[in-house]
Backbone bond lengths (Angstrom), bond angles and torsions (degrees), N, CA, C in turn:
res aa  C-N    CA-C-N  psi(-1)  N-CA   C-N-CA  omega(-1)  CA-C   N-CA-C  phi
1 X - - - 1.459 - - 1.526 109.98 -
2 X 1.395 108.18 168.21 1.632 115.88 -168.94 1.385 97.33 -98.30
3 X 1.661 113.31 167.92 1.552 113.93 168.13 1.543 75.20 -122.57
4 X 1.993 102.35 152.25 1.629 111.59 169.80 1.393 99.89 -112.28
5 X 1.337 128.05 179.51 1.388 114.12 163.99 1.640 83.70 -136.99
6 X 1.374 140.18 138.79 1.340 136.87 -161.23 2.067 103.81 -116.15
7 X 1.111 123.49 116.77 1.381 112.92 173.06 1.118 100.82 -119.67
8 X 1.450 110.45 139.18 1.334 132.63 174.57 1.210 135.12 -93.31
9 X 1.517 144.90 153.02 1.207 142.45 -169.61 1.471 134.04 -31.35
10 X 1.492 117.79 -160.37 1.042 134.49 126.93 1.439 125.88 -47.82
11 X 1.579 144.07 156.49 1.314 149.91 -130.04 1.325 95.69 -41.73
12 X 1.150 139.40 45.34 1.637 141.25 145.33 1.197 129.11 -86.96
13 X 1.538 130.21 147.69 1.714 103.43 -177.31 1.588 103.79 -133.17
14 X 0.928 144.10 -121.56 1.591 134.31 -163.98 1.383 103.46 -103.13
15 X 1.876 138.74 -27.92 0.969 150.46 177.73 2.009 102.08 -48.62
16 X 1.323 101.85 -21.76 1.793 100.73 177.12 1.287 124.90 -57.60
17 X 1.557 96.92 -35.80 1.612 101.05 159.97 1.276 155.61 -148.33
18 X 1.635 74.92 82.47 1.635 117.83 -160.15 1.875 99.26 -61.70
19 X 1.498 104.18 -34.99 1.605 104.78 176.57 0.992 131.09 -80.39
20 X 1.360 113.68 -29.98 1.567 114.84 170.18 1.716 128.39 -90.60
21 X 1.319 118.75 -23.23 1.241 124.63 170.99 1.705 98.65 -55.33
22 X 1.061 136.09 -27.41 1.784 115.80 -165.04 1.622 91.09 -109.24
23 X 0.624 121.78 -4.74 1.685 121.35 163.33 1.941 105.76 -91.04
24 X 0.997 113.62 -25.66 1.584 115.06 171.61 1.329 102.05 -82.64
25 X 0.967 141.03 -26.88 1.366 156.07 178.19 1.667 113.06 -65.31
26 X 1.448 104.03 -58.92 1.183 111.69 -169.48 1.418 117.84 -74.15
27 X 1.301 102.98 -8.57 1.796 130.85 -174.58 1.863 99.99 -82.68
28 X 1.251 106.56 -26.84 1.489 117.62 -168.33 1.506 129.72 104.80
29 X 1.265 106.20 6.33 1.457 116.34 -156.55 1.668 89.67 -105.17
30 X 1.673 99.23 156.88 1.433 107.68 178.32 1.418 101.76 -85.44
31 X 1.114 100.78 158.59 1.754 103.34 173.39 1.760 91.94 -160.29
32 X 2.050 81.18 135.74 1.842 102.96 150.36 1.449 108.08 -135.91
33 X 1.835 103.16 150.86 1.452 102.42 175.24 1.507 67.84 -124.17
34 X 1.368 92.08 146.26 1.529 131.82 168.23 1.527 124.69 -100.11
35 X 1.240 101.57 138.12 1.766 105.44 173.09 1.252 100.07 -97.44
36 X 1.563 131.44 125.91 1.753 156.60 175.94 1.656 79.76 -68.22
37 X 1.453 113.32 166.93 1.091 121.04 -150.98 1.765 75.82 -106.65
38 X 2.019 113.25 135.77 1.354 123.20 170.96 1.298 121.34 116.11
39 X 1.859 98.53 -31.55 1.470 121.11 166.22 0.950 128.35 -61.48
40 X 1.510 126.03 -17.94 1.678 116.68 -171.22 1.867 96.76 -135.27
41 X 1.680 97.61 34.78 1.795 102.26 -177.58 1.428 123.08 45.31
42 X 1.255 120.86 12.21 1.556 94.29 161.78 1.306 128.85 -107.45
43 X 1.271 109.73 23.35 1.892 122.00 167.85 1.929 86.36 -123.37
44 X 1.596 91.61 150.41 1.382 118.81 164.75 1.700 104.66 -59.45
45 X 1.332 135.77 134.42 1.381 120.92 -175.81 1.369 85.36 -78.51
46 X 1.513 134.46 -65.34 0.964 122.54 -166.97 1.427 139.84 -1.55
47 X 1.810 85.98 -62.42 1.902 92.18 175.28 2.045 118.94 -69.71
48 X 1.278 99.01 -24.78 1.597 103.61 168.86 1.438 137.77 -21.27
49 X 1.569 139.05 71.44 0.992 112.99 174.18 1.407 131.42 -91.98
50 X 1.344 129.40 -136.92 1.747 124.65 -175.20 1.894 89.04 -97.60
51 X 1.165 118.10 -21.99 1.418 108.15 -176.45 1.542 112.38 -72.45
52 X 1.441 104.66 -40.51 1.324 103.42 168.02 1.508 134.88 -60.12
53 X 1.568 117.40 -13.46 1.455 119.01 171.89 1.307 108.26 -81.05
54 X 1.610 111.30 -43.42 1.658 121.93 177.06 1.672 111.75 -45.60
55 X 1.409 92.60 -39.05 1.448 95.50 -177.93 1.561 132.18 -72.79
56 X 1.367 81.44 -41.64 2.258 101.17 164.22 1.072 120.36 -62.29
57 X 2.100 114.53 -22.14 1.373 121.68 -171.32 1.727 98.43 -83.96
58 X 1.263 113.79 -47.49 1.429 111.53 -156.93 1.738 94.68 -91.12
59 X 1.355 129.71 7.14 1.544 103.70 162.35 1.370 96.60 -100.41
60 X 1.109 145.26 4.87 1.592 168.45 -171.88 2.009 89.02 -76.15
61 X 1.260 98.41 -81.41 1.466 104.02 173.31 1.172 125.70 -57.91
62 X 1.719 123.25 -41.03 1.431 118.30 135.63 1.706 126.38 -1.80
63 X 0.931 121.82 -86.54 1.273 155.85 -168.10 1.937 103.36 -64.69
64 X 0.960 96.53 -26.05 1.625 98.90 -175.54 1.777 102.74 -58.14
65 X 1.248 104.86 -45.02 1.094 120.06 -167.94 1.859 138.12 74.35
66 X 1.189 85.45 8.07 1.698 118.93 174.18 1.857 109.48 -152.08
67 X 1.122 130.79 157.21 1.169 148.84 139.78 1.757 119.04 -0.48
68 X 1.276 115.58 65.64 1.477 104.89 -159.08 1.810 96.09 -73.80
69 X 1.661 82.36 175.24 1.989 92.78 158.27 1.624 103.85 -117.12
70 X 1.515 113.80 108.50 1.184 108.70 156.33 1.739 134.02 -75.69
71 X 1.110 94.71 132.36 1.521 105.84 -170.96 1.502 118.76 -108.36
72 X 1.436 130.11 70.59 1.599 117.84 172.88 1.526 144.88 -67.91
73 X 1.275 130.70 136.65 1.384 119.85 -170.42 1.642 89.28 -105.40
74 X 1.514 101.71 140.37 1.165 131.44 141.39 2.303 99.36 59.46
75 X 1.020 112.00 -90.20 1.596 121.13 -179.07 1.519 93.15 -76.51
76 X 1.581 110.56 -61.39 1.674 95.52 174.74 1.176 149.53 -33.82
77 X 1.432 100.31 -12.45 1.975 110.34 176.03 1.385 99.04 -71.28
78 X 1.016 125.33 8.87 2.028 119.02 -163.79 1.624 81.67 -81.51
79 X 1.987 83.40 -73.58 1.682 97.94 -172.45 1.371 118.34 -57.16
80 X 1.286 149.67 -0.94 1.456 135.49 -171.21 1.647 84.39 -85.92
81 X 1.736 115.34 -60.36 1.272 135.17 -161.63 1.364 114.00 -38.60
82 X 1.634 123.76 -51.03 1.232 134.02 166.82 1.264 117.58 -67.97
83 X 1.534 139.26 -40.06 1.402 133.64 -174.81 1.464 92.89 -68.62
84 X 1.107 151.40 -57.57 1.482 167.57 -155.29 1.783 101.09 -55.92
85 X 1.325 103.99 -40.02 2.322 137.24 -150.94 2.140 59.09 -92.07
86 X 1.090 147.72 -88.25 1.015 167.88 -81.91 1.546 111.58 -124.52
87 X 1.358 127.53 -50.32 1.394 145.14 146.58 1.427 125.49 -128.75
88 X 1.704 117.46 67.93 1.229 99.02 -174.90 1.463 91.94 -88.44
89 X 1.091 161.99 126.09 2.066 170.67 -121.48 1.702 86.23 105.57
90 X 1.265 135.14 -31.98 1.429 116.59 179.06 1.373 123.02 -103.19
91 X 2.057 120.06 -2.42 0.999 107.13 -178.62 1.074 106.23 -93.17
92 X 1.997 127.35 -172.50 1.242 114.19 151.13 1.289 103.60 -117.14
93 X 1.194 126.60 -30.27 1.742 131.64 179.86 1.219 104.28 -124.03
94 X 1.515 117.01 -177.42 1.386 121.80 161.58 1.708 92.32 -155.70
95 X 1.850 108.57 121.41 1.291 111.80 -179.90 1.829 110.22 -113.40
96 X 1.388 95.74 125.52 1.811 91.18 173.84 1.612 124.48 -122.00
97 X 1.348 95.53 115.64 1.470 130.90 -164.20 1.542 95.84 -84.20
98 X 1.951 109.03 100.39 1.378 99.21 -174.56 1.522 123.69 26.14
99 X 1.400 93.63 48.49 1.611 103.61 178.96 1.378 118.04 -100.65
100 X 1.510 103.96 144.53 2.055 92.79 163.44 1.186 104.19 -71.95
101 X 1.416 115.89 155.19 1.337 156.83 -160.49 1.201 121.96 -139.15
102 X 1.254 116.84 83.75 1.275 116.07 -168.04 1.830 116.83 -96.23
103 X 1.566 106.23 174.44 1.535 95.30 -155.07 1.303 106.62 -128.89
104 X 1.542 155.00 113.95 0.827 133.76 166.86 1.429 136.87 -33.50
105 X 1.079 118.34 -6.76 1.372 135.30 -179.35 1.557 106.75 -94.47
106 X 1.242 131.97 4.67 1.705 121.63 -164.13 1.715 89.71 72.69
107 X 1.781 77.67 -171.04 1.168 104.39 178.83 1.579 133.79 121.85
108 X 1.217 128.21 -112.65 1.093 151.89 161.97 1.654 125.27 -72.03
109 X 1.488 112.45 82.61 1.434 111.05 -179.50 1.437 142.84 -100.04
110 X 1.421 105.90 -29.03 1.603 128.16 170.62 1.679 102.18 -145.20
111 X 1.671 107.38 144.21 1.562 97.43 151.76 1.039 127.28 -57.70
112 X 1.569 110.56 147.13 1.636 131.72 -170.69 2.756 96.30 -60.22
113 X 1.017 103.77 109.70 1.793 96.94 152.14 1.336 93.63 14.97
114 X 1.676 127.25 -95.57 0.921 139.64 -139.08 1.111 122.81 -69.97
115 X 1.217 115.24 -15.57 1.780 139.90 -162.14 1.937 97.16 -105.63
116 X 1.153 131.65 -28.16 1.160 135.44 -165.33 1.703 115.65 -117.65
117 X 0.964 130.54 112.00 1.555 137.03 -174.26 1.462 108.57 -70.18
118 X 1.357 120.12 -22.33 1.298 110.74 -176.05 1.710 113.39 -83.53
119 X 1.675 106.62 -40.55 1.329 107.73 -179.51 1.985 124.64 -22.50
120 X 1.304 114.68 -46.81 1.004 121.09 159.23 1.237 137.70 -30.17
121 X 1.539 110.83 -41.90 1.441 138.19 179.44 1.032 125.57 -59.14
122 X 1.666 116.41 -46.67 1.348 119.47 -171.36 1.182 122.57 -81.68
123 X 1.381 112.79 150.27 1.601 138.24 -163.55 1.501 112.87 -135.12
124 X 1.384 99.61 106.69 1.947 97.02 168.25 1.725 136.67 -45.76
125 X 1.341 118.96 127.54 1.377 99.23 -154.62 2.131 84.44 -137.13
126 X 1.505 109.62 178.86 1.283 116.21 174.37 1.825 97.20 41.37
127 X 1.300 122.64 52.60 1.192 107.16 157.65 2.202 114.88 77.65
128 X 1.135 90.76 4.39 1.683 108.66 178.07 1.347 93.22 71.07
129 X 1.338 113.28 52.61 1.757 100.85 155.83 1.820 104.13 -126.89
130 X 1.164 87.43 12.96 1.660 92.51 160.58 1.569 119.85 -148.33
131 X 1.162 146.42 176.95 0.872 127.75 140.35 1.559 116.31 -116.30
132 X 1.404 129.11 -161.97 1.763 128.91 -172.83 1.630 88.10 -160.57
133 X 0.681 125.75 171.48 1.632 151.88 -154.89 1.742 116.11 -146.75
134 X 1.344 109.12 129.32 1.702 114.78 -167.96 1.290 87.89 -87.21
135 X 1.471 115.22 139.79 1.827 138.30 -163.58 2.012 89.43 -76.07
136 X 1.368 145.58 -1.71 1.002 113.96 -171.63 1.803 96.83 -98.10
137 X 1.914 113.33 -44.18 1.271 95.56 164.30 1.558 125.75 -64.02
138 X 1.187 117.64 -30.21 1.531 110.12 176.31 1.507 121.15 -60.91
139 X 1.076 124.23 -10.55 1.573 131.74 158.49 1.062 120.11 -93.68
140 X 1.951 126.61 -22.09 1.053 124.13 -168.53 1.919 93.59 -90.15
141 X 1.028 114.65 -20.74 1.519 125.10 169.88 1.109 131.91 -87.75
142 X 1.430 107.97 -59.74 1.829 115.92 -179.85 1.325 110.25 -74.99
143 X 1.335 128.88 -31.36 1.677 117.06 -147.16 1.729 81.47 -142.21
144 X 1.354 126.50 35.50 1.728 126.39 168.70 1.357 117.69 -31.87
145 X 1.503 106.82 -35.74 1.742 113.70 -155.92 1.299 92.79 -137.10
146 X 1.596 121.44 22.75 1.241 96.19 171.23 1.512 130.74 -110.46
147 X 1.490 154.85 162.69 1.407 133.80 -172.25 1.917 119.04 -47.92
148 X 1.167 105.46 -178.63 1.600 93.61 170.01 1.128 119.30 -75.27
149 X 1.393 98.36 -17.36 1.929 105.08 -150.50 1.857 91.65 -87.87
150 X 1.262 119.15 -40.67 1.194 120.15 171.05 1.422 117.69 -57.06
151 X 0.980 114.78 -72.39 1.320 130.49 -179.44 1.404 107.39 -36.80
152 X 1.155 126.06 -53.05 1.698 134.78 173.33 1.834 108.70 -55.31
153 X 1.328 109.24 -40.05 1.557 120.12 -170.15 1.766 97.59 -64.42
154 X 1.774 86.94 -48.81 1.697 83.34 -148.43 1.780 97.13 -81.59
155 X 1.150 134.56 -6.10 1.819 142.34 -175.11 1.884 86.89 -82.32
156 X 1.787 121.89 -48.27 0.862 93.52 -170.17 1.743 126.62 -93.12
157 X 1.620 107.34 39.15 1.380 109.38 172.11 1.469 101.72 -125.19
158 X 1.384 117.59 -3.74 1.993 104.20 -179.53 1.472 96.99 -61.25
159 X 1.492 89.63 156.23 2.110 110.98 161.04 1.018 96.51 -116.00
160 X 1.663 104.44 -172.91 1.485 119.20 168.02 1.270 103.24 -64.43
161 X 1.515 92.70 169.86 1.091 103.64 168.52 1.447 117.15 -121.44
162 X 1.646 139.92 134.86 1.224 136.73 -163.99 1.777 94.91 -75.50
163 X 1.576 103.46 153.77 1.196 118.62 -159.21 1.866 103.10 -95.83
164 X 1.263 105.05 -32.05 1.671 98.47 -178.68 1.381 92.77 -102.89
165 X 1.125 136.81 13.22 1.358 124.59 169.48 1.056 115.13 -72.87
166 X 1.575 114.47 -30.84 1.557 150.31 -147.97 1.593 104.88 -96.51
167 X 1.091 88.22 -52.80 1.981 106.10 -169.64 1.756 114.37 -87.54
168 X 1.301 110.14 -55.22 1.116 120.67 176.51 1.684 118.74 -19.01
169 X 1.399 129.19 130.63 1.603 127.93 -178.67 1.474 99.25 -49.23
170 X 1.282 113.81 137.21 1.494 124.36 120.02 1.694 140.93 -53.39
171 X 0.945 113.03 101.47 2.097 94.12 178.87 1.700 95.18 -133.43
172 X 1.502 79.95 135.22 1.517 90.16 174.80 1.841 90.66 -146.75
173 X 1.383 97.73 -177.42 1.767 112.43 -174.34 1.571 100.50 -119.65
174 X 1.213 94.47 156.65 1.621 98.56 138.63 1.333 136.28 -80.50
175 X 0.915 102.49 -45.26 2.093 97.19 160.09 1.516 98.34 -41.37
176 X 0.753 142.57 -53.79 1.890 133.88 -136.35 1.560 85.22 -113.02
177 X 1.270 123.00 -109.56 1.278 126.70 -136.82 1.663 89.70 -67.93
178 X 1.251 121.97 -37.18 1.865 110.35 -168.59 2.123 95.07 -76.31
179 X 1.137 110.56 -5.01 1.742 85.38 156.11 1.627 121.06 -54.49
180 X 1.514 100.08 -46.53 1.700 94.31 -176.30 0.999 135.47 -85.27
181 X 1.685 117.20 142.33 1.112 117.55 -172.72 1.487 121.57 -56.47
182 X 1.258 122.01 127.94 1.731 130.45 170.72 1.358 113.51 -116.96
183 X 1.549 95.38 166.15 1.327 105.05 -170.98 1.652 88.92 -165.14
184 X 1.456 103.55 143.86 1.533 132.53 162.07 1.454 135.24 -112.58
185 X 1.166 93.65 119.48 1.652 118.16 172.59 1.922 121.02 -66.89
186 X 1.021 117.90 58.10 1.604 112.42 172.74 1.408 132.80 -72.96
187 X 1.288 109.41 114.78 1.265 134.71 -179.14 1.232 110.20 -77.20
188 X 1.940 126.61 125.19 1.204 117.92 -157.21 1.653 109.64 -87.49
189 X 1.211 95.81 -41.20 1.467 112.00 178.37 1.618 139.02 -91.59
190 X 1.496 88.19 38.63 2.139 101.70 -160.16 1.538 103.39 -76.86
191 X 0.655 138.79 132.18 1.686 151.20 173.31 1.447 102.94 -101.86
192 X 1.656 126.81 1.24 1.082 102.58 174.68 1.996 103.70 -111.34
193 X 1.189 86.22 -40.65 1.803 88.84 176.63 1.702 96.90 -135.90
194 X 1.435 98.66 113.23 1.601 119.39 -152.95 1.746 108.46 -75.56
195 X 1.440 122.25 130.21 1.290 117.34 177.50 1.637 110.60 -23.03
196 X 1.258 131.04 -69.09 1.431 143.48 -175.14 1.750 106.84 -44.34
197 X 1.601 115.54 -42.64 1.039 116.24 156.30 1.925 126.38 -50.23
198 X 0.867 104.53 -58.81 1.681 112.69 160.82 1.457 143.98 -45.27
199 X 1.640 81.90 -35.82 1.426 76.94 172.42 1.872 120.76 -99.86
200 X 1.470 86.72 5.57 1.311 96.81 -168.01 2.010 92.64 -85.27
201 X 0.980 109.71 -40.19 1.527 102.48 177.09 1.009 100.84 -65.55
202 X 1.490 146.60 -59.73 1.087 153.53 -175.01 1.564 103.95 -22.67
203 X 1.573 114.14 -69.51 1.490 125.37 -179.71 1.488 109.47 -43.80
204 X 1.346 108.19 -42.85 1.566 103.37 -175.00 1.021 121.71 -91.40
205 X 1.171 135.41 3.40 1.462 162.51 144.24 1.417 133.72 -99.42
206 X 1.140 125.79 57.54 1.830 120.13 -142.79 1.562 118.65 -71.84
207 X 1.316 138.12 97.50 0.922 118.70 179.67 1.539 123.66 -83.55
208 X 1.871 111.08 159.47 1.066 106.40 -168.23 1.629 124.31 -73.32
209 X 1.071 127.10 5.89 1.565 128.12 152.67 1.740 95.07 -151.48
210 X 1.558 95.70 176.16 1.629 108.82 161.54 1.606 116.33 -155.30
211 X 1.435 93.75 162.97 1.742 81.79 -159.32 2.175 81.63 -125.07
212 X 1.581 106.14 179.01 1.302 99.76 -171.14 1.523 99.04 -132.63
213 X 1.166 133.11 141.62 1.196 122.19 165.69 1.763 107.28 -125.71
214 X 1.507 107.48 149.30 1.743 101.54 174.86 1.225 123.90 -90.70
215 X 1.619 126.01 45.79 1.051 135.74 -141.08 2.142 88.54 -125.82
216 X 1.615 109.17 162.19 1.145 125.02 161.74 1.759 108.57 -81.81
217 X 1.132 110.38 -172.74 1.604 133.67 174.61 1.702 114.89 -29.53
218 X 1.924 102.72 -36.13 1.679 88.61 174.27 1.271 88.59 -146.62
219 X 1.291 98.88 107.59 1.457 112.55 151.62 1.452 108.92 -64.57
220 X 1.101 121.66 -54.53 1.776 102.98 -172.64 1.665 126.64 -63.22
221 X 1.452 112.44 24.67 1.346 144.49 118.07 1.773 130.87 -48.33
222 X 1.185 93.24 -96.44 1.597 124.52 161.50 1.185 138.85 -32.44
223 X 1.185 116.20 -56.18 1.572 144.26 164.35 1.371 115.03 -146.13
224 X 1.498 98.73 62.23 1.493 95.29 152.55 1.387 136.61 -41.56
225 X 1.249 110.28 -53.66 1.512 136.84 -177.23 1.601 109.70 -43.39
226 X 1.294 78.50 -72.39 1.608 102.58 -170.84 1.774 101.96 -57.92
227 X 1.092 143.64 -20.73 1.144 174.26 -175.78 1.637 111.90 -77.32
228 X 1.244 99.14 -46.31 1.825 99.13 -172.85 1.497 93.94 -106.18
229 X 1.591 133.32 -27.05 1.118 119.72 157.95 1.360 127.15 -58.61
230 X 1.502 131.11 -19.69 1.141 135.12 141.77 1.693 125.29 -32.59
231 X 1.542 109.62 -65.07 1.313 141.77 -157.22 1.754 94.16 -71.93
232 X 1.764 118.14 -35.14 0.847 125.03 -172.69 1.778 120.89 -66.96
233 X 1.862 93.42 -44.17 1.532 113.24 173.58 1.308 97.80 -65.43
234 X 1.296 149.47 -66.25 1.590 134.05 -161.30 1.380 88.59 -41.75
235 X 1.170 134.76 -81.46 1.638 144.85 -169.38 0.903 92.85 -9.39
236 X 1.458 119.54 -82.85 1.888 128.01 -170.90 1.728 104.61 -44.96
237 X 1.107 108.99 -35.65 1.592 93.39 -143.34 1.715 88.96 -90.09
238 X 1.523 120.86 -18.76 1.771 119.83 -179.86 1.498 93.14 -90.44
239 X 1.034 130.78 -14.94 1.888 131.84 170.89 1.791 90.58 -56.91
240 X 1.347 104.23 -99.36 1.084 122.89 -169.39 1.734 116.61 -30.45
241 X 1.236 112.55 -41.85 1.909 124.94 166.46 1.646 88.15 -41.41
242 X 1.269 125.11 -96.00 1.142 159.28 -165.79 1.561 95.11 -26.33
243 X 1.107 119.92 -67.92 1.648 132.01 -174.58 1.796 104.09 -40.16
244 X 2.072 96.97 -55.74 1.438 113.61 -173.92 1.493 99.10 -68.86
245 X 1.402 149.06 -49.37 1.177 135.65 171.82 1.637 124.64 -49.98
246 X 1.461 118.78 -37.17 1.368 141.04 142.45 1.333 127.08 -8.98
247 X 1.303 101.10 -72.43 1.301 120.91 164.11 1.136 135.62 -77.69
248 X 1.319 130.16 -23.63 1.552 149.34 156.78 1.148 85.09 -46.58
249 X 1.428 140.75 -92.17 1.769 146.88 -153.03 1.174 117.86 -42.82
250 X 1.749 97.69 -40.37 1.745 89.90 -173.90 1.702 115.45 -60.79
C-alpha cells in the first residue's frame, strides 16, 4: 500500500479532508493531512513565508517514512511543487487537485481577476499580511456545488491567509521536480480556478495521466469517493512503474 501526505489550500487547513483521508485509510494506505504553517493559529501568520510551507511539506514527507504521494488542492500545488524541486529521492508521485501547476519555464501563476469569482472577495486583514475572504464569494467559489449545511461548516472554519506565503516565487527544475511522476485532477465545474484555467497549466506542465471529476472547487466535499478512488489508482499505477523498473535492473 501507498502512504499520501495531503496539503491543502489557500485559508484551508487539514480539516478539508476530513472525507477522504478515512476512505484512504480503509483502502490500506497511510495517510497525513497536514496543517501549512498559520492554519491551525499557533504561528503569527504574519511571520509566514512560502519557505515555511515548503518546509512543513517536506518534513511532512520526512515523517512518512517511505516514499509518500503528495497530493495538493488548489494553493497547495505551490507547496507539493517545491518540496518535490527540494526532495524529489523522497517523493513517489505528485497529485494536483484543481491545483496550480507550476512550470519551470515561468509563466502561468494565478487566474487573471476576471477568470476567478473569488478575487473580488478578498479583504486585507492583521495589518495586510494576510488576507480573509467575504463568506458570499467564498461559497460562490469554494463550496459552488456544495450543500448548505457544508458550505456553512466549511466558510465557518477558513483563516487568513498569509500574504507571501501566497505570492512568493515558485522555482523548481526539470532535473528535480519534473523527474516525478504527476498527475492532475480537473474539476469540471470550478468557479474558483476555471477548467480552461487547468488545462492550460496542465499543457505547460504535462502530466503523466489526468483524471476528470464533475465537481466545483472541493470535491473532497462532493465526491469524495470518487476522489480517493482516483488517489487510489495513482497508488496502483506508481506500484506497478516501480515493480516494472524493478525488474528492468535485475
Amino acid at each position: 500500500m501507498a502512504a499520501f501526505v495531503l496539503v491543502h489550500g489557500g485559508l484551508h487547513g487539514s480539516w478539508c479532508w476530513e472525507r477522504v483521508v478515512p476512505l484512504l485509510r480503509e483502502a490500506g494506505h497511510a495517510v497525513e493531512a497536514i496543517d501549512l504553517p498559520g492554519a491551525d493559529g499557533q504561528r503569527p501568520r504574519a511571520d509566514v513565508t512560502f519557505a515555511d510551507y515548503v518546509a512543513a511539506t517536506v518534513e511532512a514527507v520526512e515523517r512518512a517514512g517511505e516514499q509518500p504521494i503528495l497530493v495538493g488542492h488548489s494553493l497547495g500545488g505551490r507547496s507539493i511543487s517545491a518540496a518535490a524541486e527540494e526532495r524529489p529521492d523522497l517523493v513517489r508521485g505528485l497529485v494536483y487537485v484543481t491545483a496550480l501547476l507550476p512550470s519551470p519555464d515561468g509563466g502561468i501563476a494565478l487566474p487573471a481577476p476576471q477568470d476567478n469569482i473569488i478575487a473580488s472577495g478578498f479583504y486585507p486583514v492583521e495589518d495586510g499580511a494576510s488576507v480573509m475572504l467575504d463568506e458570499g464569494p467564498a461559497r460562490a467559489g469554494f463550496y459552488s456545488d456544495c450543500s448548505e449545511e457544508d458550505a456553512k461548516a466549511a466558510f465557518a472554519r477558513v483563516v487568513p491567509q498569509p500574504v507571501r506565503a501566497m505570492t512568493e516565487a515558485v522555482t523548481i527544475s526539470h532535473a528535480r521536480w519534473g523527474s516525478v511522476p504527476r498527475y492532475y485532477v480537473f474539476t469540471h465545474e470550478d468557479r474558483t480556478i476555471p477548467l480552461d484555467f487547468q488545462q492550460r497549466m496542465e499543457r505547460q506542465s504535462p502530466c503523466g495521466r489526468t483524471f476528470d471529476l464533475p465537481s466545483g472547487h472541493s470535491p473532497f466535499y462532493t465526491h469524495a469517493r470518487e476522489l480517493a478512488d482516483i488517489l487510489c489508482a495513482v497508488a496502483v499505477q506508481l506500484a506497478e512503474s516501480a515493480k516494472d523498473a524493478g525488474e528492468m535492473q535485475a
